[in-house]
N, C-alpha and C positions, 0 to 999 in steps of 0.2 A: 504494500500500500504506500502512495508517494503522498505526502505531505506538503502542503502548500500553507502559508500564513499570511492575512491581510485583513488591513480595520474595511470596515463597511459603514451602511446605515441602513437600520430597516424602512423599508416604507410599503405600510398598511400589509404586512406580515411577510412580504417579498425580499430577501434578501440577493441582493446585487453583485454580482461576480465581478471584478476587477477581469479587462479585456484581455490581459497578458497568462490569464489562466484558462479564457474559456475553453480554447483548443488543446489545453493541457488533461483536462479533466473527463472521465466516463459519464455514462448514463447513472450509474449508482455512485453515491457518494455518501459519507459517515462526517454527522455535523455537530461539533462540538460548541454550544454557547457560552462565552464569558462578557458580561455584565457589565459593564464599569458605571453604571447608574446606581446607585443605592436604590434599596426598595423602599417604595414608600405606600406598602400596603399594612393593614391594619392589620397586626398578627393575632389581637384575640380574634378577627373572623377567621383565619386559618385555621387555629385551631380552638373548637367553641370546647364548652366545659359539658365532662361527658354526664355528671350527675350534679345536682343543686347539693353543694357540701356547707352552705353557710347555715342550716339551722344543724349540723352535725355536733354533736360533745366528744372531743377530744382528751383523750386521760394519761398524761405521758408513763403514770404506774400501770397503768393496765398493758396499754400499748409495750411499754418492753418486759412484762412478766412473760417468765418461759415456764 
């Protein structure tokens, strides 16, 4: 597998090959994404909470009694 590296920009999910690779490249290709945006998504909607644990009693003697 030959390896090629180059910045891009997506636009409306299309991502744009640089001309000096197009003739270089197959039909199947393996595509690696890195980022350099910070994410500015809200991570409690990523991950919600899987059970309501605020009306829970916690007992840290019970909890480590063996």
């Amino acid at each position: 597998m030959q390896t090629y590296e180059f910045d891009t920009t997506v636009n409306d999910g299309v991502i744009q090959i640089p001309d000096e690779y197009k003739n270089k490249i197959g039909f199947r290709i393996k595509v690696m994404i890195m980022n350099d945006e910070p994410i500015a998504e809200d991570y409690n909607s990523l991950f919600p909470p899987v059970a309501d644990t605020t009306t829970w009693k916690f007992d840290r003697e019970e909890a480590n009694g063996r």
